[in-house]
C-alpha positions as CSV (number, residue, x, y, z in Angstrom):
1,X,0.0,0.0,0.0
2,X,2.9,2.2,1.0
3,X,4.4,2.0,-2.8
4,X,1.2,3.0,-4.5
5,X,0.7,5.8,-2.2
6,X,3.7,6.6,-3.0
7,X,4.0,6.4,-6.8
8,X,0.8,8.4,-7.2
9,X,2.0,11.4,-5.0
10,X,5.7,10.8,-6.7
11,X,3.3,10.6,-10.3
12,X,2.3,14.1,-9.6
13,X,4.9,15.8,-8.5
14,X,7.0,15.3,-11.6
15,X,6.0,17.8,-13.8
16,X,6.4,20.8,-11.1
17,X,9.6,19.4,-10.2
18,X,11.2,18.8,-13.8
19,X,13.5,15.9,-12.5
20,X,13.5,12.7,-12.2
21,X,12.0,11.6,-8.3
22,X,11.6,8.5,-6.9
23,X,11.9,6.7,-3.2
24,X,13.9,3.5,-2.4
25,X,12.9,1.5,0.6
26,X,15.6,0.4,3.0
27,X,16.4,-2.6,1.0
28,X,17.8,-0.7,-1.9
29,X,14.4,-1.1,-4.2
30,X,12.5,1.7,-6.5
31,X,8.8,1.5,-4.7
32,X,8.1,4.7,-6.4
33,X,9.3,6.4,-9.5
34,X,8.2,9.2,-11.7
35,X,10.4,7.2,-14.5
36,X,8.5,4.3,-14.8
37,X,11.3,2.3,-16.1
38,X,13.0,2.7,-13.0
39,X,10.8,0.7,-11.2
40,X,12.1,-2.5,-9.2
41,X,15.3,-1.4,-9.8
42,X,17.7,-2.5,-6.8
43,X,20.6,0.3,-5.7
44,X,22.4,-2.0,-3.4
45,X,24.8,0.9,-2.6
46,X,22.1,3.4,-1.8
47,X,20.4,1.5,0.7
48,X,23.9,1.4,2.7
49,X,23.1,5.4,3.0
50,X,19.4,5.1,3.4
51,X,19.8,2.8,6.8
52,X,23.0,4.9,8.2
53,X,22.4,8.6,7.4
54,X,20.5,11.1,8.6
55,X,21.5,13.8,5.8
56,X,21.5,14.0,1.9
57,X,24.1,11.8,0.3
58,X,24.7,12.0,-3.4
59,X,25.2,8.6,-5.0
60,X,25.2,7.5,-8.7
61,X,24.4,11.1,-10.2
62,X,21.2,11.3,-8.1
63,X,21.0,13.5,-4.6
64,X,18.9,11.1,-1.7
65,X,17.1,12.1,1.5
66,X,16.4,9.6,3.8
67,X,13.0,9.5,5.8
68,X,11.5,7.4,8.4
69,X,7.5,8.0,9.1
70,X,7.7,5.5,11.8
71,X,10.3,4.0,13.9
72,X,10.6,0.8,12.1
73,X,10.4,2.2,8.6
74,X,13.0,3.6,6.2
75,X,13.3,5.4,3.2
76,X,15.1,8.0,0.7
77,X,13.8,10.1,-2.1
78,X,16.1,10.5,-4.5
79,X,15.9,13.5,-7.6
80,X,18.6,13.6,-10.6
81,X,21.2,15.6,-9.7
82,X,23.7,16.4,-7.7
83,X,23.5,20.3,-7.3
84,X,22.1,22.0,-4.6
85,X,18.2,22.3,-6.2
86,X,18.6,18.3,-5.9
87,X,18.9,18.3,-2.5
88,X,16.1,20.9,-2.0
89,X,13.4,19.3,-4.1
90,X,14.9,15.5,-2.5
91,X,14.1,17.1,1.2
92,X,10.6,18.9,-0.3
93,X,9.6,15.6,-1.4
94,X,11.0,13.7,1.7
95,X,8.6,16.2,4.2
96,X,5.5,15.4,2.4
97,X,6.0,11.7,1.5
98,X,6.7,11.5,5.4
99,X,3.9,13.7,6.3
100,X,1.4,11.9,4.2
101,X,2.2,8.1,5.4
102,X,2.1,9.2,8.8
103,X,-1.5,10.4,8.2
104,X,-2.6,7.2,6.3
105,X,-1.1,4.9,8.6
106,X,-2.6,6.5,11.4
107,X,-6.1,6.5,10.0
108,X,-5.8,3.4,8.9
109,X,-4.5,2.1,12.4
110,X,-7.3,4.3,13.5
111,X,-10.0,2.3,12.0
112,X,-8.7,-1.3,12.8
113,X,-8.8,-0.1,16.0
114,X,-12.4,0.6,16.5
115,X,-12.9,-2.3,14.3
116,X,-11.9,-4.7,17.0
117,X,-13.4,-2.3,19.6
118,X,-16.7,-2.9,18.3
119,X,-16.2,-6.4,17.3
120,X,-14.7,-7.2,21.0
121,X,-11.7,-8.2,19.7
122,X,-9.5,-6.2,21.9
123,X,-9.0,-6.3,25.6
124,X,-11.0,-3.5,27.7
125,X,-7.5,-2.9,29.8
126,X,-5.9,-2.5,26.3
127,X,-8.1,-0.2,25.1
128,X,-7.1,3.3,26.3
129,X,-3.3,2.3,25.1
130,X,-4.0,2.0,22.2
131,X,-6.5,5.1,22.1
132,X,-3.3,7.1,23.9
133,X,-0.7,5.4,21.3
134,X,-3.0,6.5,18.3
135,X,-3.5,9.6,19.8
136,X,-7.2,9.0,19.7
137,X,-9.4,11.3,21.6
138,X,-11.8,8.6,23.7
139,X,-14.1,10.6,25.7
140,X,-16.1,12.1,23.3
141,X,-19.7,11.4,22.7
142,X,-19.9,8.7,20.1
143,X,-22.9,6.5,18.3
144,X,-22.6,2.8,16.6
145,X,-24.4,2.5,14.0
146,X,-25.1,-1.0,12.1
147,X,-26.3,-0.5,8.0
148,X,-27.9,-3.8,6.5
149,X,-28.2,-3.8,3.0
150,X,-29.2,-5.9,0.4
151,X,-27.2,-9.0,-0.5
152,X,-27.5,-8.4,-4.6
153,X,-26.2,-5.0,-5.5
154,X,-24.3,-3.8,-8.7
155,X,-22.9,-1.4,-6.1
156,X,-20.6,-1.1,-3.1
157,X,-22.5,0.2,0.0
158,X,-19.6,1.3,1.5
159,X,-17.9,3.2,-0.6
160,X,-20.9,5.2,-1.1
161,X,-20.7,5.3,3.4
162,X,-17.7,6.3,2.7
163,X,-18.5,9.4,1.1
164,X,-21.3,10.3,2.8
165,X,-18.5,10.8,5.7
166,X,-15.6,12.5,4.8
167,X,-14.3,13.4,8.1
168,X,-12.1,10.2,8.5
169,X,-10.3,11.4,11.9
170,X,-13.9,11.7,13.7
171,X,-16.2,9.0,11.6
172,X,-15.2,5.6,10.5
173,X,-16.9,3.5,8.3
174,X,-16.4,-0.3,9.0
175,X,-17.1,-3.6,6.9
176,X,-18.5,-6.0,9.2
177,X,-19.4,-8.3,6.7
178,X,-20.7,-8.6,2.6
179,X,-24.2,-6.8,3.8
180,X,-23.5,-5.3,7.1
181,X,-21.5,-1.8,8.0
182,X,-21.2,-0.4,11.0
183,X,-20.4,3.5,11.1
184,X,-18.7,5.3,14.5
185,X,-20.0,8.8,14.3
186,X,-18.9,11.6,16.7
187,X,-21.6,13.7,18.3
188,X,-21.4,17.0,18.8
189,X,-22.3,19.6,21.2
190,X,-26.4,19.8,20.5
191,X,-27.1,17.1,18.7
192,X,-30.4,15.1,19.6
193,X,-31.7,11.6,19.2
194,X,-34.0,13.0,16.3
195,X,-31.0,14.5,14.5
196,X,-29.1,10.8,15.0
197,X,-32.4,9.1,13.6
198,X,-32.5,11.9,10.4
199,X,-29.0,10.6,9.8
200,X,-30.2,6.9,9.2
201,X,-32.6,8.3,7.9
202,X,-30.9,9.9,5.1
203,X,-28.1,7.0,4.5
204,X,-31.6,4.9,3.5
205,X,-32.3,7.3,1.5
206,X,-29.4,7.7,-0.6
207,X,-28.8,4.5,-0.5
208,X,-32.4,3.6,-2.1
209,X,-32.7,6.9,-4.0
210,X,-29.7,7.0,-6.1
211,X,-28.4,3.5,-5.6
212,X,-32.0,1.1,-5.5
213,X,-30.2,-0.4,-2.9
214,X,-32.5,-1.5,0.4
215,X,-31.2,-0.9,3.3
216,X,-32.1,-0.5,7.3
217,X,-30.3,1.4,10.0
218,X,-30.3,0.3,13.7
219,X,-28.9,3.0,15.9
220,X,-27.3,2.3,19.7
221,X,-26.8,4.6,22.1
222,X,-24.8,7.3,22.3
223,X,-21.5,6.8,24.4
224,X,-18.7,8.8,26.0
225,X,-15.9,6.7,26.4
226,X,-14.3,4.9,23.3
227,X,-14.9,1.2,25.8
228,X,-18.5,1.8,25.5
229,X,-18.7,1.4,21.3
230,X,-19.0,-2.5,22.1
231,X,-22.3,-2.2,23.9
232,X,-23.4,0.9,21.3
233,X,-22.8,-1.5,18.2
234,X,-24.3,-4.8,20.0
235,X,-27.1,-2.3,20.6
236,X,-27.6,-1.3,17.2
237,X,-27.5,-5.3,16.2
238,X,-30.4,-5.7,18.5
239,X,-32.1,-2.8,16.9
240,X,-32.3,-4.2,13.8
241,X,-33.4,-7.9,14.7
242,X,-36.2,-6.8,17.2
243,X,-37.2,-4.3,14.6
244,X,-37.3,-6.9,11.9
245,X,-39.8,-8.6,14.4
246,X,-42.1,-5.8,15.5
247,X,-41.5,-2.9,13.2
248,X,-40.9,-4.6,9.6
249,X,-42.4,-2.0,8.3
250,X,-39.2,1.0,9.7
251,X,-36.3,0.8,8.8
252,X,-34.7,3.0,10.7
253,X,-34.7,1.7,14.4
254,X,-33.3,3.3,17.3
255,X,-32.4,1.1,20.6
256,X,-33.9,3.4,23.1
257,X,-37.4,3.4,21.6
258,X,-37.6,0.0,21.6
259,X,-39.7,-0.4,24.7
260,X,-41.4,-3.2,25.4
261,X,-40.3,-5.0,22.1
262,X,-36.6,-5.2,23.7
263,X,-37.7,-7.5,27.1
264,X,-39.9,-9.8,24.9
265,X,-37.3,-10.5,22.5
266,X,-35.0,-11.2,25.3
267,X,-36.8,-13.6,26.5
268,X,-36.8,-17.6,26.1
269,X,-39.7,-19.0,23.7
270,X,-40.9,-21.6,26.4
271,X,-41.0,-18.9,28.8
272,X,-43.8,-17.0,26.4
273,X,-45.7,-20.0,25.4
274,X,-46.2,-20.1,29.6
275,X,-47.2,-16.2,29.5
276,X,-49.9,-17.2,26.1
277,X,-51.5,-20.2,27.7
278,X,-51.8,-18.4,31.1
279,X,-53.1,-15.4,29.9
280,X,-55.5,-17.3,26.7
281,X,-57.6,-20.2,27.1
282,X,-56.4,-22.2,25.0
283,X,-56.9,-21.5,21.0
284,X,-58.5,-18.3,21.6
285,X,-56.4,-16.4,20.6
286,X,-56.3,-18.1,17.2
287,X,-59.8,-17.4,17.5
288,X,-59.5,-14.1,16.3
289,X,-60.3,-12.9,12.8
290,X,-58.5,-10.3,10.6
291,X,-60.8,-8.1,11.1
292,X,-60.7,-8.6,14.7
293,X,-57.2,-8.0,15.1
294,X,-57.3,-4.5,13.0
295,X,-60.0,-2.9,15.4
296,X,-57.8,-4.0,18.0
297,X,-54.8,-2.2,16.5
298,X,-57.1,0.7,15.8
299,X,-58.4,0.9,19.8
300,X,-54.7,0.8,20.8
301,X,-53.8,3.5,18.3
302,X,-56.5,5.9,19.2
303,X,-55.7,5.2,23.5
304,X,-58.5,2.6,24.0
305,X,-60.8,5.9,23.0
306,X,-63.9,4.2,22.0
307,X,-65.2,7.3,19.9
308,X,-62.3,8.0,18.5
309,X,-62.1,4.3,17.1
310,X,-65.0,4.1,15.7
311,X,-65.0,7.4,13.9
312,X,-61.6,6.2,12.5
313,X,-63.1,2.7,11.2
314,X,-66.1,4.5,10.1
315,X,-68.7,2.1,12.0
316,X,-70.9,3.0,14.5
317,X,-69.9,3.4,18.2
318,X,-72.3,0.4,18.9
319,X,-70.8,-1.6,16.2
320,X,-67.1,-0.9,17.9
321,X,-68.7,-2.1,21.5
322,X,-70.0,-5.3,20.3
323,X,-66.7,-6.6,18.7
324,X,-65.2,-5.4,22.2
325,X,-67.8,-7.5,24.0
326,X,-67.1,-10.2,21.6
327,X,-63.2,-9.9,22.3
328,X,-63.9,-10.2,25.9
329,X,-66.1,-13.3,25.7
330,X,-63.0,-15.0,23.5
331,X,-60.4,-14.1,25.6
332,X,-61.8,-12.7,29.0
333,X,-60.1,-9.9,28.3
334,X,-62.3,-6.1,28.8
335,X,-60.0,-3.8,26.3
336,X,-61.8,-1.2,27.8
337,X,-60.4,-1.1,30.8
338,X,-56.6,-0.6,30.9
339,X,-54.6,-3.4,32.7
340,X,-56.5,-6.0,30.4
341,X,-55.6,-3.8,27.6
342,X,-51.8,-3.9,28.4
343,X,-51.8,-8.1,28.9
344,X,-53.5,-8.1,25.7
345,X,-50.8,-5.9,23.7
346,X,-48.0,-7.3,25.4
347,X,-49.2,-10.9,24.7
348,X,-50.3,-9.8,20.7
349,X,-46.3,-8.8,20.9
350,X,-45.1,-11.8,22.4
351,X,-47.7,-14.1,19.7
352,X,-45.9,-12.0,16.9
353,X,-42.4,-12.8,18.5
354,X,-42.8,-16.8,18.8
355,X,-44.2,-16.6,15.0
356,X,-40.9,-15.1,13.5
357,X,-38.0,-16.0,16.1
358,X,-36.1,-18.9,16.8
359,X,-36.0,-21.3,19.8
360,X,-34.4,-20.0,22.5
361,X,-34.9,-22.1,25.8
């Protein structure tokens, strides 16, 4: 990676320099040339000078400058020449070759780092030094959140995250896997829950808009220390699977407004077959018709607000009070009053959950 970062900034530079410039590594070899010839050539000789000197050495008709952008790392430029403008451009090109590898490998470093924060592959006493030895700011308010596209796509979803993010030193962009990223995003000073959710928001969007790519967002919570991402990201993973359960329909879901939703999926599957029988006679609540069901959704969308129902479903107040009576002589269940309305939502949750999720015991 090193020699094509450095042969595209060595690339440009030719034409304002008007030599030839180049960079051996520490073995004697031409990583980077604006003579492409030169390439892979070995200068045995020169890498003597590049591994023991500190200043400009002229061998072979060319001027060198050796560099080092980390400790275990050396290299020389070298432009034709031996005249004092050779040793100029040589340590021009030197500062900003250095300068520039120090940056990439840092944010490179940067990102593998979070990468195995989030993913737990790190230690949590091993965290802070490497935050200290990246020079990584790691108590500042920070939000996981996990991207779930489609499987079949001409495109690559991240590289469109990517972009969407150019601030690489405060947001990083992760492939977890083929369909799943997970961006780190700093949050400032100011910035709300609804402002987090318009992000998602707007990564769907452009994803689906200008890419016809699907895609849902689950969003953790927002964390000050950099130990915290773990839970933020598992957070956001939860986010997504409970929402495929109860809110198919969203697809941007946000861990804190989970509710309910989060404890029932949490729980074991023989545990909520206990909670259905003991709250149902048994079969009742298969009893239930479609039609049933959507005046029950309606009641607990208007606040159990008989009126209000029935104005919505455009029946007659009497009609509404007879399917409730019928409910109640189904189930035993008086919607109308409010701890039997709670049982029955939470148990229409938990009958939605044991349709869709796995066996957990």
């Amino acid at each position: 990676m090193s020699n094509r970062l450095f042969q595209g900034l060595v690339y440009q530079m030719k034409d304002a320099v008007n030599r030839t410039i180049g960079v051996i590594d520490d073995n004697g070899v031409v990583i980077a040339c604006s003579e492409l010839g030169l390439l892979g050539e070995v200068r045995d000789e020169a890498a003597a000078g590049v591994m023991v000197s500190e200043e400009s050495f002229v061998f072979d008709g060319f001027t060198y400058v050796p560099f080092s952008p980390a400790l275990s790392q050396r290299y020389a430029t070298f432009v034709s020449g031996c005249d004092e403008d050779a040793r100029r451009f040589a340590s021009l090109v030197s500062v900003s070759l250095s300068g520039i590898k120090q940056y990439y490998d840092e944010k490179y470093d940067r990102a593998n780092f979070i990468k195995n924060v989030i993913l737990d592959n790190i230690l949590p006493g091993d965290i802070y030094i490497k935050a200290n030895e990246f020079h990584f700011n790691g108590d500042v308010n920070r939000v996981a959140m996990l991207i779930k596209c489609d499987a079949s796509t001409d495109i690559s979803p991240y590289d469109v995250i990517h972009n969407l993010f150019p601030d690489k030193q405060k947001d990083f962009v992760i492939n977890v896997s083929d369909t799943d990223i997970a961006l780190v995003k700093e949050v400032r000073p100011g910035v709300t829950g609804a402002d987090i959710e318009n992000l998602g928001a707007s990564i769907v969007d452009t994803l689906g808009t200008e890419f016809y790519t699907h895609a849902a967002v689950g969003i953790g919570t927002v964390v000050s220390s950099v130990r915290d991402l773990s839970r933020s990201f598992k957070e956001a993973k939860v986010a997504l699977e409970v929402g495929k359960v109860f809110d198919s329909d969203k697809s941007v879901i946000t861990y804190e407004h989970l509710g309910i939703a989060r404890l029932i999926y949490q729980l074991p599957t023989t545990l909520c077959e206990m909670f259905l029988n003991e709250v149902f006679h048994k079969g009742s609540i298969e009893a239930l018709d479609q039609e049933t069901l959507f005046t029950i959704q309606k009641f607990f969308e208007n606040n159990l607000n008989v009126s209000e129902t029935s104005r919505k479903l455009f029946v007659h107040r009497n009609t509404l009070v007879y399917r409730l009576e019928k409910i109640k002589k189904l189930t035993g269940l008086d919607l109308r009053e409010f701890d039997h309305a709670i049982v029955f939502k939470v148990a229409l949750m938990v009958k939605k959950y044991m349709d869709t999720a796995p066996q957990k015991y």
